[in-house]
C-alpha positions in Angstrom: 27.4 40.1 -20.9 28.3 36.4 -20.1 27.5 34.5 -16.9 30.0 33.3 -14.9 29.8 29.2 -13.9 29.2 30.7 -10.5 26.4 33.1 -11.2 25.4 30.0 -13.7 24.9 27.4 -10.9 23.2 30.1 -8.8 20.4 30.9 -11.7 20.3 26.9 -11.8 19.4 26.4 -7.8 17.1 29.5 -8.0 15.0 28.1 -10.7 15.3 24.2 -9.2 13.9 26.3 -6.0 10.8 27.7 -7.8 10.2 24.5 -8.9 9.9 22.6 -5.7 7.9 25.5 -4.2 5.5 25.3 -7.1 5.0 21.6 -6.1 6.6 20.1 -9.1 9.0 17.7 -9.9 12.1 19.0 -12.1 13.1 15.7 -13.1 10.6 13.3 -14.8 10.4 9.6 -13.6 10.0 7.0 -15.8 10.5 3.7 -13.4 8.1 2.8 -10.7 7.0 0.1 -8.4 3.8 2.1 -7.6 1.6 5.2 -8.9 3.1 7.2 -6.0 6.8 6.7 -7.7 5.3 9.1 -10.7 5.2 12.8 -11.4 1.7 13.8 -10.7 -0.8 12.9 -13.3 1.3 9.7 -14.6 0.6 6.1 -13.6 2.6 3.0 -13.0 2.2 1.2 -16.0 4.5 -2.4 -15.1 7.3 -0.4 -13.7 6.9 2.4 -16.2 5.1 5.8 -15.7 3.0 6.4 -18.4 0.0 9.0 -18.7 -2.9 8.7 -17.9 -6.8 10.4 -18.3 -6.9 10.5 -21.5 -6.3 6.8 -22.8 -9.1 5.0 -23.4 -9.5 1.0 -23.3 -9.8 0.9 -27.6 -13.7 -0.1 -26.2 -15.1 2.6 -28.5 -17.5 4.9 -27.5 -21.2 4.0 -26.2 -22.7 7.2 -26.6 -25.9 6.7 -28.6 -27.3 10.1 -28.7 -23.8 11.8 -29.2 -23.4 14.4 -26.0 -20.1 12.8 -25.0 -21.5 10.5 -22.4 -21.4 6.9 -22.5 -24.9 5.6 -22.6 -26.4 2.2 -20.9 -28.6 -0.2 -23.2 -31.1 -2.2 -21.6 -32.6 -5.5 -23.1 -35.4 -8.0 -22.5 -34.6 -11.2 -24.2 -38.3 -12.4 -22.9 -39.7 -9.5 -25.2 -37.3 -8.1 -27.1 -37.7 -5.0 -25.5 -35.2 -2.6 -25.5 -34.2 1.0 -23.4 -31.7 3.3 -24.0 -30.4 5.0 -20.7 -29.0 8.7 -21.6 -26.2 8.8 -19.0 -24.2 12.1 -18.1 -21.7 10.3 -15.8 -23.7 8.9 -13.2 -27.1 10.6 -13.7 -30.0 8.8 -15.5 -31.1 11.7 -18.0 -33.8 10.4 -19.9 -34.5 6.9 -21.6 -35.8 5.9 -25.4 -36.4 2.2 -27.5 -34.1 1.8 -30.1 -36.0 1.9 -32.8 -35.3 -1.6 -34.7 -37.4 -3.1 -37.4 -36.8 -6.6 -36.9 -38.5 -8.3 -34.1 -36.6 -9.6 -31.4 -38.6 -11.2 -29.4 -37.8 -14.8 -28.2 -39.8 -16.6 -31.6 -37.6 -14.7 -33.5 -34.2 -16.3 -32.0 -32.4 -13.2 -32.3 -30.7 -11.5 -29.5 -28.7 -8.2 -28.7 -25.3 -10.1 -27.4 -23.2 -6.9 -27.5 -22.2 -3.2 -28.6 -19.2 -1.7 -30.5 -18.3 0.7 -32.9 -17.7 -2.1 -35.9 -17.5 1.0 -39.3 -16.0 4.0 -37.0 -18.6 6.7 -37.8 -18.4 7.2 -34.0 -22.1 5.6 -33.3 -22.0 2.5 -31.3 -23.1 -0.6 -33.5 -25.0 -3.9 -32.3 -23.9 -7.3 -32.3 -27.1 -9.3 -32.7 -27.5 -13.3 -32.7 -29.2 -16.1 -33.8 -28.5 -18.6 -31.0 -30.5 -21.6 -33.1 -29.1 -21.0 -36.3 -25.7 -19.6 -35.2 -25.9 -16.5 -37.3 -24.3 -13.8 -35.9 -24.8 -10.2 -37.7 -23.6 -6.5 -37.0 -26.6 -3.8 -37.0 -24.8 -1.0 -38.0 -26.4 2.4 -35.7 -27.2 5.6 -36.1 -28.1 6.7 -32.6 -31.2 4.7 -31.9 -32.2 3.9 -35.5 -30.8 1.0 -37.4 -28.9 2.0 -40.9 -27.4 -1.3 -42.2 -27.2 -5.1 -41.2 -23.9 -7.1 -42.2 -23.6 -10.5 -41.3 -20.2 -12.5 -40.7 -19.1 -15.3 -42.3 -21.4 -18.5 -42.4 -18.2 -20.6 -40.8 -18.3 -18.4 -37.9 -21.5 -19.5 -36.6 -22.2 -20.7 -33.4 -25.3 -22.0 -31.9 -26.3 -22.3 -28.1 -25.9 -25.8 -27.7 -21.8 -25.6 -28.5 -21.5 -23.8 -24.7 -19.9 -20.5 -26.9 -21.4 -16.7 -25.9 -20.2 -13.5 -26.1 -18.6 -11.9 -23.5 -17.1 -8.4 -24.5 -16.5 -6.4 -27.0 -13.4 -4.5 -27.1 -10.3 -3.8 -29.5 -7.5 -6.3 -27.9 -4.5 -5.7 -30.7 -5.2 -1.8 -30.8 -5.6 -2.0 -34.7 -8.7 0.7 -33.7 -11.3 -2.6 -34.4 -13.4 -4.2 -31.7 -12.7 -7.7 -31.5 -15.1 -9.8 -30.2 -14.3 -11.9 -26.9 -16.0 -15.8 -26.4 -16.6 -17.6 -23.3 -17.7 -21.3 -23.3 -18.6 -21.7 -19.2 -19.0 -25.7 -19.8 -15.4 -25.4 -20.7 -14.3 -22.5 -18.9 -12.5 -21.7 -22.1 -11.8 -18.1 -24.0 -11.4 -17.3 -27.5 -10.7 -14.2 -29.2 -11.8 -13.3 -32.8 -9.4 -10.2 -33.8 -12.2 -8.2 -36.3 -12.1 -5.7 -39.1 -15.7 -4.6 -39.7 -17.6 -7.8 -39.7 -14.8 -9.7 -40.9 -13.1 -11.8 -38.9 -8.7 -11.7 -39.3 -7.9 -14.2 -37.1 -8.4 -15.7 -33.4 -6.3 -16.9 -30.6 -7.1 -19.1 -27.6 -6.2 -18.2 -23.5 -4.2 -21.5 -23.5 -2.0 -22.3 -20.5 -4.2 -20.3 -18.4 -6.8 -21.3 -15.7 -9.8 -19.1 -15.8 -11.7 -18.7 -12.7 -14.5 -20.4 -13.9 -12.4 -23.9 -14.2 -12.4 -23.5 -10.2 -16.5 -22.7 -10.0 -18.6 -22.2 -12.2 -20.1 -19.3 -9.7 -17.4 -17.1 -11.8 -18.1 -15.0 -14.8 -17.0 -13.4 -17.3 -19.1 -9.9 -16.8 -17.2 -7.9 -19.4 -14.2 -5.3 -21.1 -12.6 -2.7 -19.2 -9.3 -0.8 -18.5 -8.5 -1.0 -14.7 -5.0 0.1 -14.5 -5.4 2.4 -17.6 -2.7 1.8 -20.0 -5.4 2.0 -22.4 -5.5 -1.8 -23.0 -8.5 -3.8 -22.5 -8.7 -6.1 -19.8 -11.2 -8.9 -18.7 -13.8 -8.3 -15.2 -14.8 -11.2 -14.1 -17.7 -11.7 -11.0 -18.6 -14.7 -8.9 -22.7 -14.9 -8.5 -22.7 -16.3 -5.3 -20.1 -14.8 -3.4 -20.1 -11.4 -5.2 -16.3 -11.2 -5.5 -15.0 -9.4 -8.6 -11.9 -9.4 -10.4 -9.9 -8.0 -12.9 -7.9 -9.5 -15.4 -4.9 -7.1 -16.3 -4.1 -8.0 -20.1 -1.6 -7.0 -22.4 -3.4 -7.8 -26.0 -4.2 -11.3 -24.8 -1.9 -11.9 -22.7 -2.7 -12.0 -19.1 -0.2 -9.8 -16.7 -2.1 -9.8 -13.5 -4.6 -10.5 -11.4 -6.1 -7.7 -9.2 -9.4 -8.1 -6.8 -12.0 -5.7 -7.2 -12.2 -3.9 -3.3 -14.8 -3.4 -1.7 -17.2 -5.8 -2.2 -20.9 -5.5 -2.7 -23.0 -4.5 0.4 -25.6 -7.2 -0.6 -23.4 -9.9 -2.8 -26.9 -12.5 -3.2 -29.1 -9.4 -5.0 -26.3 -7.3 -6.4 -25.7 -8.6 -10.4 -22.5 -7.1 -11.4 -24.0 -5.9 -15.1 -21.5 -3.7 -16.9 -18.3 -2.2 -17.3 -17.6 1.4 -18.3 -15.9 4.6 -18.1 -19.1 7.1 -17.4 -16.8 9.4 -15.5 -14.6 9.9 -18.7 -11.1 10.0 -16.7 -9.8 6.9 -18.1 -10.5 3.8 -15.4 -13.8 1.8 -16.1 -16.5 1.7 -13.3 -19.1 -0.6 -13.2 -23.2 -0.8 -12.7 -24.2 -3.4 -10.4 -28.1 -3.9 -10.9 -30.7 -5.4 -8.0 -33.2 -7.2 -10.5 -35.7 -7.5 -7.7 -35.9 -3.8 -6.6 -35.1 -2.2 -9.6 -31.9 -0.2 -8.3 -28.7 0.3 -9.8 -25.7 1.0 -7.7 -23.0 2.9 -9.8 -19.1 2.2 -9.1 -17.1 4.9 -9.8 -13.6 3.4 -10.0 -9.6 4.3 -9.3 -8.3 1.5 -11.1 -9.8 -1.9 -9.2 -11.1 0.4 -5.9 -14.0 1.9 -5.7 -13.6 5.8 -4.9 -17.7 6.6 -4.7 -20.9 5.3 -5.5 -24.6 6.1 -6.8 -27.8 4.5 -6.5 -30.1 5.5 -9.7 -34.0 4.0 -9.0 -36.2 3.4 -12.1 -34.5 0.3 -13.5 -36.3 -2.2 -14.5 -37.7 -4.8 -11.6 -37.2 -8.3 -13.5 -34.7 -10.7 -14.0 -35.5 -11.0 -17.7 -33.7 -7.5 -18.2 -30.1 -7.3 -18.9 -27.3 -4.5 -19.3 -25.9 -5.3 -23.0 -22.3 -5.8 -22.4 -19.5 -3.9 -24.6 
């Protein structure tokens, strides 16, 4: 039997009704000033709403014993000791060495300078360096256990003395490649090598942009992240002396914004702001700030650039010659 427009419209208002008392929106919005302007579970990507909690920042993963949970690596550059903390979110689970061959202990000149996943097998890989001859290699991983060592082209190295180190490792142009990110803090210049493997496609400089650290050199670069998830990477940066943190919001390498990092550390002249990553697994970055004299490390669990709760985890190690290899 066929509906008249009248019992039509009626059918239309009943089910509009259900809708709204189900607590959902029946018409989807797609321009925004702010997350609030977004059906629930979408995000205010510059003016667009866009999902969100499942993108990730094309980091790769950091899980090194492969339950799903991004891992922390600790190093000693004094030693060349090294710890693997097991994470599940913000709980310390157990810790191992990675078990590496080669010595990296300070005679050596090699270095652990970062961590990525450079063949895609899903492990994370090492980017290791030699800061007197400039050699820079990738230790291809398996877990905790070294499989393969590949090192990039001789014209790409770069010893200490030119001011170059690296600061992140994340995949800026979303070819599903980390790139490798370069900060010179004598210059307060960046440079970004776009990778495929170990082999380096092409670079570009931040030009036309002052960095923070051209102000002070107090500020940082302290890693990659995604803080407005759009599932791009962007650039953290921390000043030592004040504490202050900040997010660069980038489009590839392009910077779009500049967002503070709120609150602030409790203790800004202990807290070292050492790492950057999604340990929660709902798509924002948080960060591990690490007291080097008491051994604690305070875990940020982040909505964006504000911190929604935190951790403290004790059993870190008490020295300054530890660090948290950056991705």
């Amino acid at each position: 039997m066929a509906m008249s427009s009248g019992s039509y419209r009626s059918a239309l208002l009943l089910v509009g009704s259900f809708i709204a008392s189900c607590g959902l929106d029946p018409s989807p919005k797609d321009r925004c000033a702010t997350n609030a302007d977004c059906n629930p579970g979408r995000v205010c990507i510059a003016t667009a709403c866009e999902d969100s909690g499942s993108r990730t920042a094309g980091c790769g993963s950091h899980d090194f014993d492969g339950d799903g949970h991004n891992d922390l690596l600790w190093y000693d550059p004094a030693t060349g000791a090294t710890q693997i903390w097991y994470m599940d979110g913000v709980e310390h689970r157990g810790d191992a060495p990675l078990d590496l061959t080669p010595d990296l202990a300070p005679a050596s000149g090699w270095r652990i300078a970062g961590v990525g996943d450079f063949n895609q097998d899903g492990h994370p890989d090492l980017v290791v360096r030699d800061g007197t001859s400039g050699v820079t290699e990738v230790w291809y991983m398996n877990g905790a256990s070294r499989i393969g060592v590949e090192d990039l082209d001789p014209a790409l190295n770069l010893t200490d003395d030119t001011g170059w180190s690296l600061a992140g490792v994340c995949d800026f142009n979303q070819d599903g490649w980390p790139d490798l990110l370069w900060n010179n803090e004598p210059y307060a210049a960046i440079q970004l090598w776009y990778m495929h493997g170990a082999a380096r496609s092409g670079y570009a400089n931040m030009d036309g942009v002052a960095t923070p650290a051209a102000e002070t050199s107090a500020w940082q670069v302290a890693g990659t992240g995604d803080f407005n998830r759009d599932g791009k990477p962007d650039i953290l940066w921390h000043a030592t002396t004040s504490g202050e943190a900040m997010a660069w919001v980038m489009d590839g390498f392009t910077l779009r914004s500049t967002e503070t990092i709120s609150p602030g550390p409790d203790d800004p002249e202990t807290m070292t702001l050492s790492e950057t990553d999604d340990l929660d697994l709902d798509g924002s970055s948080d960060l591990v700030w690490w007291n080097p004299s008491t051994g604690t490390v305070e875990i940020w669990l982040m909505n964006g650039t504000s911190r929604t709760t935190s951790s403290d985890i004790a059993g870190a190690p008490a020295s300054i010659d530890w660090t948290i290899v950056r991705h």
